[in-house]
C-alpha positions as CSV (number, residue, x, y, z in Angstrom):
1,X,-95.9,36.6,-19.1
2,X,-96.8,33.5,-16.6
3,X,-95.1,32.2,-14.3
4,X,-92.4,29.3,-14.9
5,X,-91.0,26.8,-12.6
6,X,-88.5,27.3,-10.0
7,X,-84.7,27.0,-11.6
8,X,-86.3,28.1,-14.9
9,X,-86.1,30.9,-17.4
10,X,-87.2,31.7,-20.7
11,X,-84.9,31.1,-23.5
12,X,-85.5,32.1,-27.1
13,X,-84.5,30.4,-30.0
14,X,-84.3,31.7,-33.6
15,X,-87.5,31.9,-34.6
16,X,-88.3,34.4,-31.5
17,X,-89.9,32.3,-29.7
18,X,-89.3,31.8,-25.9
19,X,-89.9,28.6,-23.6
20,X,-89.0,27.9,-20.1
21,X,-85.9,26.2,-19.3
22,X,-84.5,24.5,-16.8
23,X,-80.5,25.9,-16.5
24,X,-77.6,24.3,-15.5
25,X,-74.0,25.6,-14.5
26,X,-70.5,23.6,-13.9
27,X,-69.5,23.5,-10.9
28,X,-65.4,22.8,-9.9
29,X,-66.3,20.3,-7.6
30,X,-69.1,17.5,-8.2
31,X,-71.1,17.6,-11.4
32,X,-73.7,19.6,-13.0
33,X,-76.4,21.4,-11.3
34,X,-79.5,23.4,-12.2
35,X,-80.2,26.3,-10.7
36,X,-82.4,25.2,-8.2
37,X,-79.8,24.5,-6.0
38,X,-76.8,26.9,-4.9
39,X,-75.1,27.4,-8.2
40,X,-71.2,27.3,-7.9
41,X,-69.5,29.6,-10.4
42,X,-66.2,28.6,-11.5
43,X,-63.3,30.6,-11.3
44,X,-61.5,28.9,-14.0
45,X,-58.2,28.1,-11.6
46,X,-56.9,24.8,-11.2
47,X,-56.0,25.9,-7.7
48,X,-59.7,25.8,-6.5
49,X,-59.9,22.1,-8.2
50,X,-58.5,19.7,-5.7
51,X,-59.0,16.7,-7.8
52,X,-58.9,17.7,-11.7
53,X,-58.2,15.2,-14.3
54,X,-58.1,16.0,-18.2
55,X,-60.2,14.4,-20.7
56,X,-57.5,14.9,-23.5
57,X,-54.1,15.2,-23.9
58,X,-52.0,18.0,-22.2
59,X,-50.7,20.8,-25.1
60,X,-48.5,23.0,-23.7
61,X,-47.9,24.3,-26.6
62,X,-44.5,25.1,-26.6
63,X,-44.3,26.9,-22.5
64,X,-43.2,24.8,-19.9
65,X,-44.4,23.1,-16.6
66,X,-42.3,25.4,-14.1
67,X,-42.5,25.6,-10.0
68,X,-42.2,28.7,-7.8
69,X,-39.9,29.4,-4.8
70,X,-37.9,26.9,-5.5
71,X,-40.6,24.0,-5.4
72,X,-40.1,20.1,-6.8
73,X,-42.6,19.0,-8.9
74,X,-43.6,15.6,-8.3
75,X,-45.2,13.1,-11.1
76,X,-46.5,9.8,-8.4
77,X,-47.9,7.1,-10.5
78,X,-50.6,5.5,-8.3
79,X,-50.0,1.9,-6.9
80,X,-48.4,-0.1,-9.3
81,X,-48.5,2.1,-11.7
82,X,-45.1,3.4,-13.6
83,X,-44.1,6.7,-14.9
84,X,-43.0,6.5,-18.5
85,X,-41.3,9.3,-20.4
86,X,-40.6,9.4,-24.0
87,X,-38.1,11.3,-25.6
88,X,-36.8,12.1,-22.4
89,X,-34.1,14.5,-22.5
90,X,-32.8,16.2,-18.6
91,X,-30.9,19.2,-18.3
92,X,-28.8,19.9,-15.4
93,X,-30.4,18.6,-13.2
94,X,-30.9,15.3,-11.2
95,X,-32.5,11.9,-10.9
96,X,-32.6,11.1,-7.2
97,X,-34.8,8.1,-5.7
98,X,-36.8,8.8,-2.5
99,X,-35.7,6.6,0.8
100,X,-33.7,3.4,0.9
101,X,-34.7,2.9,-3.3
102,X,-33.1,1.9,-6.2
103,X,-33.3,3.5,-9.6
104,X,-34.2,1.4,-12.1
105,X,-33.0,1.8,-16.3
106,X,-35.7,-1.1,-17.5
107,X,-35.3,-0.2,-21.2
108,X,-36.7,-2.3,-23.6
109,X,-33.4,-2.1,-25.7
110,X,-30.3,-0.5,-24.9
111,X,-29.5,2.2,-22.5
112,X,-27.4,4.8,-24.6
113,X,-24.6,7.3,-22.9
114,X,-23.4,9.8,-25.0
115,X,-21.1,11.9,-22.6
116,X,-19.4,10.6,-19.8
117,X,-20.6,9.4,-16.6
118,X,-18.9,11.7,-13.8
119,X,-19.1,11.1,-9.9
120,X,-19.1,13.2,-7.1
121,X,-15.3,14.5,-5.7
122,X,-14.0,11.1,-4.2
123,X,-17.0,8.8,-4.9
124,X,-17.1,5.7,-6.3
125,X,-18.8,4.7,-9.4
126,X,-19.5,1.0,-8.9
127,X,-21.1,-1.6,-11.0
128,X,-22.5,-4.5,-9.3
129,X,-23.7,-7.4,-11.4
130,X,-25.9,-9.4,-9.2
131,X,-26.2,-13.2,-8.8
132,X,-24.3,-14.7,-11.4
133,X,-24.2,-12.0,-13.8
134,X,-21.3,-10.4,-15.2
135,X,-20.5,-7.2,-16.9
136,X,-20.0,-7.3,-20.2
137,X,-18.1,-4.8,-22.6
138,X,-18.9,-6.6,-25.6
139,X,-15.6,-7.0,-26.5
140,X,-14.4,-3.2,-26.2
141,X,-11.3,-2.3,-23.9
142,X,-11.5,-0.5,-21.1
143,X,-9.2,2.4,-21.1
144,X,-7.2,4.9,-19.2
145,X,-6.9,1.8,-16.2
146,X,-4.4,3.1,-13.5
147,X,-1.9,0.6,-12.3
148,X,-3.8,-2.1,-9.6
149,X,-2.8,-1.8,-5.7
150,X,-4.9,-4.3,-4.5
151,X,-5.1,-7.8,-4.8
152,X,-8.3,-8.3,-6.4
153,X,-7.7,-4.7,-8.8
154,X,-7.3,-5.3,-12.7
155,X,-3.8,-5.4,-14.4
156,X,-2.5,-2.8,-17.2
157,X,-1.0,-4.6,-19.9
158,X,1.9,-1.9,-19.2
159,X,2.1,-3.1,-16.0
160,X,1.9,-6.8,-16.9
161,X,4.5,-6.3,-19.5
162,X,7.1,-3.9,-17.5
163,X,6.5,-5.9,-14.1
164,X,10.4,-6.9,-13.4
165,X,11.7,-9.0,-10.3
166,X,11.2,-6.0,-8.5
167,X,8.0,-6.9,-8.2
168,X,7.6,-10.4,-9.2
169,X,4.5,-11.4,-10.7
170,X,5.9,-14.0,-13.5
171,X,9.0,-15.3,-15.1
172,X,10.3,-12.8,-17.5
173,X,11.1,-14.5,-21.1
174,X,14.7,-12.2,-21.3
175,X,15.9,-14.1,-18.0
176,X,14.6,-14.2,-14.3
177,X,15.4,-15.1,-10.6
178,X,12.9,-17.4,-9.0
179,X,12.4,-16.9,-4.8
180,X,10.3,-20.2,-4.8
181,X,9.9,-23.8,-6.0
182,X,9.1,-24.4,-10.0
183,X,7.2,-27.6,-10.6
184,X,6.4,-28.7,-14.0
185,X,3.5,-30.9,-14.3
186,X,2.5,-34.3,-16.0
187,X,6.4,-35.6,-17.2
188,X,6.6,-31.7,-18.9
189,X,10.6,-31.0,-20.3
190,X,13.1,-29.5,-18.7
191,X,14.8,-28.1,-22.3
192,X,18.2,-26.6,-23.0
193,X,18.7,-25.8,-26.8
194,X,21.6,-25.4,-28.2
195,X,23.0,-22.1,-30.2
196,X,20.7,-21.7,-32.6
197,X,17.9,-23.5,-30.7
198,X,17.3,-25.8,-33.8
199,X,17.1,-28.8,-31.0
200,X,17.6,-29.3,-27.2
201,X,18.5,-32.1,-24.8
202,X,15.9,-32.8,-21.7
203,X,15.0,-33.7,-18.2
204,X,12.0,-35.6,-17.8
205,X,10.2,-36.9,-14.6
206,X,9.5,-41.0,-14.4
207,X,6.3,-42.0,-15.8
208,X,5.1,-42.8,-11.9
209,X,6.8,-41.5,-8.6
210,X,6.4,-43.1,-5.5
211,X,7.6,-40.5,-3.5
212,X,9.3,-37.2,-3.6
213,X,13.3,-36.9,-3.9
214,X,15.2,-33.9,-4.4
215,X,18.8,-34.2,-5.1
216,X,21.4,-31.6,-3.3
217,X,24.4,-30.9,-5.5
218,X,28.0,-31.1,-4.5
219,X,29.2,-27.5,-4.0
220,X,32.3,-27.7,-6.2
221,X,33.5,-29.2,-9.3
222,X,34.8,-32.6,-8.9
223,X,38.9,-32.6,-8.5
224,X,40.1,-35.9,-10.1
225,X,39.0,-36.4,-14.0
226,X,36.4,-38.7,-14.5
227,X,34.8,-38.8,-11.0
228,X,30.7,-38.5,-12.0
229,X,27.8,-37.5,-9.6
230,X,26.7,-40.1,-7.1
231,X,24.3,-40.7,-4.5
232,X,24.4,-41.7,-0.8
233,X,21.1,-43.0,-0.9
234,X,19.5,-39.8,1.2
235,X,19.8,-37.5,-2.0
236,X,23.4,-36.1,-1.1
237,X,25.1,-36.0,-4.7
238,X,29.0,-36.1,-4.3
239,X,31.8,-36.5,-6.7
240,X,33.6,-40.3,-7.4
241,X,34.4,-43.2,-9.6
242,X,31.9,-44.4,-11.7
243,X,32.7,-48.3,-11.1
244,X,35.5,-48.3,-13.5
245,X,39.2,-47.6,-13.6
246,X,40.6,-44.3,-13.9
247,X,44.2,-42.9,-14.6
248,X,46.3,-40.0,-16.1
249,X,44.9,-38.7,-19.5
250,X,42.3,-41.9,-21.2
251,X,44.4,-44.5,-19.2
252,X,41.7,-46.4,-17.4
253,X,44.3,-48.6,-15.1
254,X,43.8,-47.8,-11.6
255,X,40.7,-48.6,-9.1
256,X,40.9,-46.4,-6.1
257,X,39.2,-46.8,-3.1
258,X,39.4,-45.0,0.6
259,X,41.2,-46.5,3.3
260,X,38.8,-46.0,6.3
261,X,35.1,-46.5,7.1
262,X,33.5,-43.8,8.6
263,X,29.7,-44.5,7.8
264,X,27.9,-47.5,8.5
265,X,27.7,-49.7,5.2
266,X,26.0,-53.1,4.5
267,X,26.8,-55.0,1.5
268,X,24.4,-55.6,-0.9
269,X,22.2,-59.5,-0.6
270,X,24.1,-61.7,-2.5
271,X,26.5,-59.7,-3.7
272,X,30.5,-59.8,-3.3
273,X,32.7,-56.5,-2.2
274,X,36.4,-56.2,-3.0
275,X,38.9,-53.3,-1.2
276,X,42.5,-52.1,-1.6
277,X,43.8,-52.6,1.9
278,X,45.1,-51.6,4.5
279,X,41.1,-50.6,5.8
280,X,40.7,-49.1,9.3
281,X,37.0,-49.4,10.1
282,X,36.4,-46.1,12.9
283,X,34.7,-46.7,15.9
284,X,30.9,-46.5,15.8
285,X,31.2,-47.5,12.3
286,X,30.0,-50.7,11.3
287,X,30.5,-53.0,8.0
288,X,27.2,-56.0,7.4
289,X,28.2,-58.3,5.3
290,X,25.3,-60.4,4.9
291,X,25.0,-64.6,4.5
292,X,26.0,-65.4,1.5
293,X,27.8,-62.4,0.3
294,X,31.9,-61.8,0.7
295,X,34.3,-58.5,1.5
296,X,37.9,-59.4,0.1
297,X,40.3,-56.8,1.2
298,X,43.7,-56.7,-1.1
């Protein structure tokens, strides 16, 4: 037989007949080699591969991907790479995110929850829309919402609808106590109805108000018949004669009038003032009549 080239052997085909050729071998590392060289026989373990990749799809035919002594297995997409799973279905177990991360849900539709979302003993589940966002629950209530505490917490309707003066949040339809002012705005009624509240009678604000005025009510019922409410001009309401005459029953015969002057008073411009005398006028009290204008004491 003559001699053949180094890294060469004879190979028959099926015809019997045998021609040098040159081998080659697969290493783990590198690529192909002929024998020539050091040939590297592989061991067929992936341990000895530092770097393998696969040319195809991964079957695992039904078995799983499974660590020993209680290892993680770690999928790290390179750069900006992502790690997508389909179908993804986890099983007791966690989804933790590495360092000061978040986890991001970036689904291209909706995020489905089909059993309920349970923290750890004592921790809070919080969701934070950022910027301007807001959460949504597409018109769907939220239920099983205990009773707020805090001043920013979300009412029941139990607890909007039971809320007494106990705890005074509004003014209860049935009848209430109010512990501050009540303004109603823009010239808005203040209605009493009658029996069958079929109509009402009103107290309306002026159209314009030049400056505030609250009137303090006398605090008993008038003693002669016929006295009405009047004003001192500081918003003191007191009981006394409307300007005409009064008397026993309807007689209207009799004009009545004190018989000292404690206050200081001043006649009105141009106008004329009439008394039932004798008038003491106290000291420190003083009477103006002004030019033009008369006081004829009777």
């Amino acid at each position: 037989m003559p001699n053949i080239p180094n890294g060469q052997a004879w190979i028959g085909n099926a015809s019997g007949v045998a021609t040098p050729t040159t081998l080659a071998t697969v290493a783990t590392t590198g690529a192909y080699s002929d024998l020539s060289g050091t040939p590297t026989i592989p061991s067929g373990d992936l341990v000895d591969d530092t770097t393998p990749q696969l040319g195809g799809d991964l079957d695992v035919n039904g078995n799983d991907i499974v660590s020993v002594s209680n290892g993680d297995i770690n999928i790290i997409p390179n750069g900006t790479g992502t790690l997508r799973l389909d179908g993804i279905t986890i099983v007791d177990q966690e989804i933790d995110t590495i360092g000061q991360t978040d986890l991001v849900l970036n689904a291209d539709q909706n995020i489905r929850v089909r059993k309920t979302i349970v923290s750890d003993n004592n921790t809070d589940i919080t969701l934070n829309a950022q910027g301007t966002g807001n959460i949504n629950v597409s018109s769907n209530r939220i239920e099983s919402v205990a009773d707020p505490t805090g001043a920013q917490d979300a009412a029941t309707k139990n607890y909007v609808d039971t809320t007494t003066t106990a705890n005074p949040l509004y003014v209860a339809a049935a009848g209430d106590a109010m512990t501050g002012d009540l303004t109603l705005n823009a010239q808005s009624d203040l209605r009493f109805a009658d029996s069958d509240s079929s109509n009402w009678v009103a107290f309306q604000a002026p159209e314009t108000i030049s400056a505030n005025v609250t009137w303090t009510l006398p605090d008993a019922d008038a003693t002669v018949n016929g006295h009405a409410l009047k004003s001192d001009g500081s918003g003191n309401l007191s009981w006394g004669t409307a300007g005409g005459a009064s008397g026993g029953g309807t007689d209207q015969v009799f004009y009545e009038n004190d018989q000292s002057v404690t206050e200081d008073y001043t006649i009105g411009t141009n106008k004329n003032a009439m008394s039932a005398g004798p008038i003491t006028i106290d000291s420190g009290a003083t009477v103006t009549i002004p030019d033009g204008s008369t006081w004829v004491i009777v």
